[in-house]
N, C-alpha and C positions, 0 to 999 in steps of 0.2 A: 256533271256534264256528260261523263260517257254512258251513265245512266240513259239521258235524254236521250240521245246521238242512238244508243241499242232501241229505246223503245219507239222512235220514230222510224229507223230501218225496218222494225217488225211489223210497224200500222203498215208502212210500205208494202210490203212482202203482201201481207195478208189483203191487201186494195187492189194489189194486183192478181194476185188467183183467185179473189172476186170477179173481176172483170174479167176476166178469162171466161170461168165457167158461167157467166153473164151474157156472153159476147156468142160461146159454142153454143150455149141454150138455144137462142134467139135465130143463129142460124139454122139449127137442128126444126125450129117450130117452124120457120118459114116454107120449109119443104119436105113435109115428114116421109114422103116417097123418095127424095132422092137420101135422105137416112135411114130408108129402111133399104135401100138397093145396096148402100154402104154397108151395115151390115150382117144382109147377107149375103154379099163377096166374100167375105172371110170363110164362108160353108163349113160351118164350125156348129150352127143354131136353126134348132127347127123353125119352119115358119111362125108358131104360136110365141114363140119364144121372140124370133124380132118383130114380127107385131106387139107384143107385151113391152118389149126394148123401147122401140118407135114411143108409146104411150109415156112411159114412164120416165127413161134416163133424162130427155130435156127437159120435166119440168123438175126432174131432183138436182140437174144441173143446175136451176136457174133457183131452187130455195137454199140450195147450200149457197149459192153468188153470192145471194140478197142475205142470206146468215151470215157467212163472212163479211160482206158490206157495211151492214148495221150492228157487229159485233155481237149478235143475236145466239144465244146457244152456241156460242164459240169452240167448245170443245165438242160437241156432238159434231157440228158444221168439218171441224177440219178431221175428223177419226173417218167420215162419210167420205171426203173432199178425197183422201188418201184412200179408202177403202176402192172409189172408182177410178181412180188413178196407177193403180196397180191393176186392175182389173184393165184399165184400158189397154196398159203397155204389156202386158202378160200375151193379149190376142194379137197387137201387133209383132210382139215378137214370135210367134204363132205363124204369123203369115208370111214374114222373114224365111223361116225354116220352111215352110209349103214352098216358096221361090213366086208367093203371089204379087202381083204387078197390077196395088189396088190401093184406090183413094185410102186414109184411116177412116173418117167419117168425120171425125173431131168438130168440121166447122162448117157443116152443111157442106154445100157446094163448094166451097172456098177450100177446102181441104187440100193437104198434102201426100204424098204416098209412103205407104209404108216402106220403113229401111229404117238404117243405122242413124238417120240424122232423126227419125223421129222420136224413135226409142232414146236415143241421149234429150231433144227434151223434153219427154215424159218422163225420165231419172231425174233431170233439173229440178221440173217442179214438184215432182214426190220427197226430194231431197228441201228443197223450201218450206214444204208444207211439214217433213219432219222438222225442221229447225223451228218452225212455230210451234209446232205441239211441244215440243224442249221446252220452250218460252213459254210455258202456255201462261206462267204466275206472272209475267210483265203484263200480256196480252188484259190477262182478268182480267185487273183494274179498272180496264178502260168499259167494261162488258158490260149488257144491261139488264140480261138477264138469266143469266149462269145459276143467281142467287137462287131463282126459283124451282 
């Protein structure tokens, strides 16, 4: 039973930073001008560098979602999911210390600004997404194509 109880929490965990990086993808492609102003507010990256950002982060947003989703390359999906997820909170804490007074970008337009409340949950879900990579041998089992 606590077997069950752990491996249903994980399917959890894992459905929900799907839908996350599902959810920022979808807004990031809806308006890829207002994610590329987002950006470069941070004045950290050359132009070529957030036009290259613009192209690319949303749709690796939206194949790690739909990886995590369909339990698809499950360990590549969450080592990526964590790879930009550090990477994200790395530049808002970045912009914390400049004292910038700027959307994150995270959710298209829908965004929040950078500060302490974002950084705590950009730590929550890099802290989730490590507890599943811990788990990853519950996680397998369920996976469809790890094997290959």
């Amino acid at each position: 039973m606590k077997l069950k109880l752990k491996t249903y929490s994980l399917e959890f965990i894992r459905l929900v930073l799907a839908f996350l990086f599902i959810l920022a993808s979808i807004e990031k492609l809806k308006n890829p001008f207002a994610f590329a102003l987002s950006i470069d507010a941070y004045r950290i990256f050359p132009e070529f560098f957030v036009n290259m950002s613009v192209l690319i982060i949303p749709w690796l947003e939206l194949f790690v979602g739909f990886g995590l989703l369909f339990n698809y390359k499950l360990r590549l999906n969450l080592f990526v999911y964590l790879f930009l997820m550090v990477t994200f909170t790395l530049l808002v804490v970045f912009a914390v210390i400049k004292g910038l007074d700027i959307e994150c970008g995270c959710f298209g337009e829908s965004s929040s600004k950078v500060g302490l409340k974002k950084i705590f949950e950009n730590l929550l879900i890099i802290l989730v997404n490590v507890i599943l990579i811990r788990n990853f041998s519950v996680l397998k089992k369920n996976e469809i194509s790890e094997r290959e």
